[in-house]
C-alpha positions as CSV (number, residue, x, y, z in Angstrom):
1,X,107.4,97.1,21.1
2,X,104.2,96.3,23.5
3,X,104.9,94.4,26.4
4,X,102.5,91.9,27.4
5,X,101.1,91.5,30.6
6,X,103.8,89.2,32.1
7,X,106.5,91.4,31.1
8,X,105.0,94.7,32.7
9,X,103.8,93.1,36.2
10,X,106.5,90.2,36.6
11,X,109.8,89.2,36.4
12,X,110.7,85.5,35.4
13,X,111.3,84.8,38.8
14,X,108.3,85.9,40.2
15,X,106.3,84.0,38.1
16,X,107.9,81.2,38.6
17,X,107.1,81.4,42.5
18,X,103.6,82.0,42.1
19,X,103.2,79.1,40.1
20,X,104.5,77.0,42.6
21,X,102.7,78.2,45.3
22,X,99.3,78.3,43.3
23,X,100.1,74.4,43.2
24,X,100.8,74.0,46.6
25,X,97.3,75.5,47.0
26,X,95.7,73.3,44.8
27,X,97.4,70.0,45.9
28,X,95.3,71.5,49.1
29,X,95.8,69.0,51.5
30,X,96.6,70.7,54.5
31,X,99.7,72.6,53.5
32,X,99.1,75.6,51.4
33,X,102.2,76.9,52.1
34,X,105.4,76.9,50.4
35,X,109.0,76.7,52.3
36,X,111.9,78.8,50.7
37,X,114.2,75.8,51.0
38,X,111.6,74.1,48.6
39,X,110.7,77.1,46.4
40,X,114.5,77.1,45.8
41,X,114.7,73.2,45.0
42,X,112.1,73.3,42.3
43,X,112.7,76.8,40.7
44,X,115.8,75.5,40.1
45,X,116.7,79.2,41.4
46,X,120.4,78.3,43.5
47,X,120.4,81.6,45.6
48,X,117.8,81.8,48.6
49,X,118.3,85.3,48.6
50,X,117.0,85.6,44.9
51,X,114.2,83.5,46.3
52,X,113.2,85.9,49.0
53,X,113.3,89.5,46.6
54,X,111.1,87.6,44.7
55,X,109.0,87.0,47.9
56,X,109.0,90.3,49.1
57,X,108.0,91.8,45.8
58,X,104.9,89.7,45.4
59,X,104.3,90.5,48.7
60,X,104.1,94.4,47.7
61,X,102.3,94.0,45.4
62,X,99.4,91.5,47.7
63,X,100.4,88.6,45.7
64,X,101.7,86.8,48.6
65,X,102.3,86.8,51.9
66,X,104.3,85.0,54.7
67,X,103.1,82.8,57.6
68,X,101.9,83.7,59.7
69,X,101.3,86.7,58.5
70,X,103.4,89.9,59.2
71,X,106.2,87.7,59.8
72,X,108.6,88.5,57.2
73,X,111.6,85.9,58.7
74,X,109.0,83.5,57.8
75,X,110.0,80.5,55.7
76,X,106.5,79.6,54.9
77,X,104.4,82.0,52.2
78,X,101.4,81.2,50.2
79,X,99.6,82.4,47.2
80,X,97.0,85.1,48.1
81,X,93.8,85.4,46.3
82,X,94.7,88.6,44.6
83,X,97.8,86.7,43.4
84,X,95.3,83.4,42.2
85,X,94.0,86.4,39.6
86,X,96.7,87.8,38.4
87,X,98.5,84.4,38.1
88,X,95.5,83.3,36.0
89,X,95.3,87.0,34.0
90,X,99.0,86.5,33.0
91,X,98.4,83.3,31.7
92,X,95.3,83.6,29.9
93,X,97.0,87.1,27.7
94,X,99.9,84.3,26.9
């Protein structure tokens, strides 16, 4: 059986961090940033540290990336460009 995009470039839980942080972006007001403590409240995602492999993967792959950047003991990340595409690629092969 083919996977489809989503399967072969994310897990569940990554997905469901991008999203969230492509709507920070787009609520755009002055915070395009995500905290953990709120990715983890509305991913409905209990463990933090479930929150940050997540993180950390998306951020190998340019997805993502912490602020400021570099600082990976950041709480704040945010949606990169690159990970505004493949966010919106995944979706559109759904």
């Amino acid at each position: 059986m083919k996977k489809s995009p989503r399967e072969k470039f994310f897990t569940e839980q990554e997905l469901t961090v991008l999203s969230i942080l492509e709507e920070k972006r787009s609520e755009a007001t002055d915070k395009l940033t995500g905290e953990i403590s709120e990715l983890v409240a509305r991913t409905g995602i209990r463990d933090s540290d479930e929150i940050l492999r997540a993180l950390y993967t998306l951020e190998g792959k340019m997805m993502v990336s912490p602020e400021p950047e570099g600082d990976f003991t950041s709480n704040k990340w945010f949606i990169t460009n690159q990970g505004l595409k493949a966010l919106h690629f995944v979706r559109s092969e759904d």
